[in-house]
N, C-alpha and C positions, 0 to 999 in steps of 0.2 A: 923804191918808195921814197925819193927825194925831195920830191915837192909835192905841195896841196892838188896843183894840175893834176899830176899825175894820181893821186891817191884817194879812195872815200875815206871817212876817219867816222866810225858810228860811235856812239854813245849809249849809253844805260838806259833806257824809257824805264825798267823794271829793274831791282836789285837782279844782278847775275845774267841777266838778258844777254848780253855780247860773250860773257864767259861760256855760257851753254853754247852759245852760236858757233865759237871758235872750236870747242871742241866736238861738237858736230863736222864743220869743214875740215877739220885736222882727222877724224876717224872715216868720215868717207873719201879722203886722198888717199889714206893708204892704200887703196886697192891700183892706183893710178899707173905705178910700176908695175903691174901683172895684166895692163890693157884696160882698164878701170874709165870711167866716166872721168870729164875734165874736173876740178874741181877748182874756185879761187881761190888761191894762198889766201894768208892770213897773218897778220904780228898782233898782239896782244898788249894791251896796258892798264892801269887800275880804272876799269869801269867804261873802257873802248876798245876797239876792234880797229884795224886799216886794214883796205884793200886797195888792190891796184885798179885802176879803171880802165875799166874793159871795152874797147873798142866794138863796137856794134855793126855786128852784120846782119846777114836775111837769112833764114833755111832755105837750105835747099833738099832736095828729095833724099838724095845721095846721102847728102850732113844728117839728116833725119835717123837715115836708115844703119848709119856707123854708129849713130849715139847710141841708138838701139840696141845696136853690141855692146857697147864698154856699160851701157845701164846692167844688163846680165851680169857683170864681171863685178861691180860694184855691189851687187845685190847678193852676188857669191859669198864676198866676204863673211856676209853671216854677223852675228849677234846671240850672245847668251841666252835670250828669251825675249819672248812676245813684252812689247811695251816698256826697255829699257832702254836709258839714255845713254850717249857714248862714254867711253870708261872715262872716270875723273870727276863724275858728277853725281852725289849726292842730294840736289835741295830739289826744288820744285820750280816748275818753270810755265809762262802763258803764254798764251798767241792770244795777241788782242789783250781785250778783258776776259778773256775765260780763262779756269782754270785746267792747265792739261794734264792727265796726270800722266806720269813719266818715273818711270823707278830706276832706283842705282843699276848699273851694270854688273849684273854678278848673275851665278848661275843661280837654278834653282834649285834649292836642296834635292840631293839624290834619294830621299826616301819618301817623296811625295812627285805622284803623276806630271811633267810638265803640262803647264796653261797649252790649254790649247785655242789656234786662233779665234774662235767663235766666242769663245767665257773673253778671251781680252777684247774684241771689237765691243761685245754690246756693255761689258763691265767700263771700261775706261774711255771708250771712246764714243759712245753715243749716251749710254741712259745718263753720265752727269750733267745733261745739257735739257734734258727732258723737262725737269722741273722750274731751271730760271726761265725755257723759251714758253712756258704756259703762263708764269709769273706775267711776263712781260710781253703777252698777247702775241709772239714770235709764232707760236703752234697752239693749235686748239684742245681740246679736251679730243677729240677725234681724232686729231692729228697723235697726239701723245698716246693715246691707243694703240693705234696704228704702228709706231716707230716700239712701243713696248711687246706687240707679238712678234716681230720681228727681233726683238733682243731673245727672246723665249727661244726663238728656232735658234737664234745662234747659239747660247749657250747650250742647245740640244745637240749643235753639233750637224744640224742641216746643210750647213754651208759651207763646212771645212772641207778643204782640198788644197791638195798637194802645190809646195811649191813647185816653181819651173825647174827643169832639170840641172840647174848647175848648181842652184841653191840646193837642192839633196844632196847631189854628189859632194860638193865640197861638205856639207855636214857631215856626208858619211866618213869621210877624209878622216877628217876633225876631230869623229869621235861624238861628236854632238846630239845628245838628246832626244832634241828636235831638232830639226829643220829651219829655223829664223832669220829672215833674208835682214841685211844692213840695206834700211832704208832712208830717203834722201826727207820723209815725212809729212814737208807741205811743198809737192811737186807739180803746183799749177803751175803753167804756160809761162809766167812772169817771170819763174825762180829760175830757169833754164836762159842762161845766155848764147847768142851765136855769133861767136866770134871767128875773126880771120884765124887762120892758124897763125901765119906768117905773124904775128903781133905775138905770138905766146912764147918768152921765153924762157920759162917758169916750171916745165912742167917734164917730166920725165919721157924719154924716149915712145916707150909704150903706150901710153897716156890715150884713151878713148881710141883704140884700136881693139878692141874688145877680146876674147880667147886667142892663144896664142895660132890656133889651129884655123882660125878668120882673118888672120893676115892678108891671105892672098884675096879676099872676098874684098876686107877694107882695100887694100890696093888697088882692083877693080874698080872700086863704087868713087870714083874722080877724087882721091885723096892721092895723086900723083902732083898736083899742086900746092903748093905755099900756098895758091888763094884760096885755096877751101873754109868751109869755115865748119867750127865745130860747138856741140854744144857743152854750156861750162855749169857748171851746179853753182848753183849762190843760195843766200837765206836759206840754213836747212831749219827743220825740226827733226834732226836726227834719233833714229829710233829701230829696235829692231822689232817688224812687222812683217807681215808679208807681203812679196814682191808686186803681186795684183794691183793694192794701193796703192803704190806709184803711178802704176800704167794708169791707172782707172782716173787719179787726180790728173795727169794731163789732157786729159779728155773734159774735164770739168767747162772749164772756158775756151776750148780750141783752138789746142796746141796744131798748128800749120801740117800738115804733112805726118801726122798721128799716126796711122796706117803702115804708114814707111819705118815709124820708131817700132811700131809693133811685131812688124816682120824681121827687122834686122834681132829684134830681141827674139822670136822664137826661134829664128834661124839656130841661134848658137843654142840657145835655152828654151826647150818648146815649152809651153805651158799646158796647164791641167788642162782636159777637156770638160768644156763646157764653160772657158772664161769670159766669154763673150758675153755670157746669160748672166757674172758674175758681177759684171763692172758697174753697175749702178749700186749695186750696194756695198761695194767699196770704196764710190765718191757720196755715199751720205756721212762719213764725217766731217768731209771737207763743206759739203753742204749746209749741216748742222750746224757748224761754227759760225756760219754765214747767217743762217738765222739768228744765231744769239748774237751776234754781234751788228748785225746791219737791219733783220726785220724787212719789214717789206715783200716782196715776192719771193723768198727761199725760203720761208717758212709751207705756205703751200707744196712749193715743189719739191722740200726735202719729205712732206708727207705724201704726196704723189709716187715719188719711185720710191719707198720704203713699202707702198701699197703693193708696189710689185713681188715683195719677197714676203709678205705678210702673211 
């Protein structure tokens, strides 16, 4: 990180915005040494961030379908509980102008039921946006309806299901409560870089080769080249959720070669059955944010597919 060429350098929009940021990037690398997604380093200073600038490649099928693996391994690592931010962070943090809500990293007391995923999607992640996107004509009185019976079945517990198989195994590992995959948070198509590998020299041997036991799978799929290219995590909203929402956010805007991340992810990590029927109601929070913050045509379509789980 020597020069401006080389370097992004972000700054503060909001008190603590890059501080959250960084330690998001610095708790989803850890998994990078055990085959983990790529992740961009990070240096830190009062109120900025620097990163290296990442040379831009294309997906390829293959690259898709590796990422797919190290995303399982990344997601393994796990998290304390549903909706907490990576250790270090106490305050409150946004995307945009909305407010996200995001709790300390800590477990949750052993004498009460862990949250389970359905109470935290419609508690913290959809009904706080119910009220400004009616305010400010984002969703209708129908619309808001709509997205509210759909908080009802979640918190009934309709829609919970099982993490993918590595995220259990390693909780059972762990010792862990539940189940809580470490998620990458806001995983549209944009936050995902695909860089040459040959450029990366930053990142630990294992680095996006995903279970140690997919080696020879990664090997296979044209990672016999320096020129391959891989994909890198950037801007997280780091958070521990469950694993679906990620998948489900890169499908949001059309992530290239989707299909191919999918299967290299169930390959190692299968998922619940019936995730398929799942995935639209795991990208309406990404949707919802969209309507409160942009308006326009995502307010309709975020009450359209919530219509489907209703």
């Amino acid at each position: 990180m020597s020069s401006a060429a080389s370097t992004i350098r972000k700054h503060d929009d909001l008190p603590g915005a890059t501080g959250l940021e960084a330690l998001g990037l610095e708790w989803l690398a850890e998994p990078m040494a055990d085959g983990g997604a790529h992740v961009v380093p990070v240096t830190t200073g009062p109120g900025w961030i620097e990163e290296p600038r990442l040379a831009a490649g294309s997906v390829t099928p293959s690259a898709a379908e590796t990422f797919g693996r190290a995303l399982a391994v990344t997601h393994a690592a796990g998290a304390p509980a549903f909706g907490v931010a990576p250790p270090g962070w106490d305050g409150r943090t946004q995307m945009g102008r909305s407010n996200e809500r995001i709790r300390p990293c800590r477990s949750e007391p052993a004498t009460t039921a862990p949250r389970r995923w359905g109470e935290f999607f419609a508690d913290d992640r959809l009904a706080p946006y119910l009220a400004p996107c009616l305010e400010q004509g984002s969703l209708t009185k129908r619309g808001v309806a709509v997205i509210e019976r759909v908080c009802e079945r979640l918190r009934n517990g309709d829609f919970d299901a099982d993490q993918p198989a590595l995220v259990r195994r390693s909780a059972r590992e762990r010792g862990d409560r539940a189940a809580v995959a470490r998620t990458h948070g806001d995983l549209w198509t944009g936050n995902v870089m695909w860089v040459p590998e040959r450029t990366i020299d930053w990142a630990p041997p294992r680095a996006g080769r995903g279970p140690a036991t997919a080696d020879s799978a990664a090997d296979a799929a044209d990672r016999q080249s320096r020129d391959d290219v891989v994909g890198v995590l950037i801007d997280p909203l780091a958070q521990g959720a469950h694993a679906e929402t990620d998948l489900a956010a890169l499908g949001v805007f059309g992530q290239r070669h989707l299909e191919r991340v999918v299967a290299g992810y169930h390959e190692v990590s299968p998922l619940a059955d019936g995730w398929r029927e799942r995935v639209g109601l795991h990208q309406l929070h990404m949707l919802i944010i969209h309507a409160f913050l942009f308006g326009g045509s995502y307010g309709p379509e975020t009450a359209a597919v919530a219509g489907r789980y209703a």
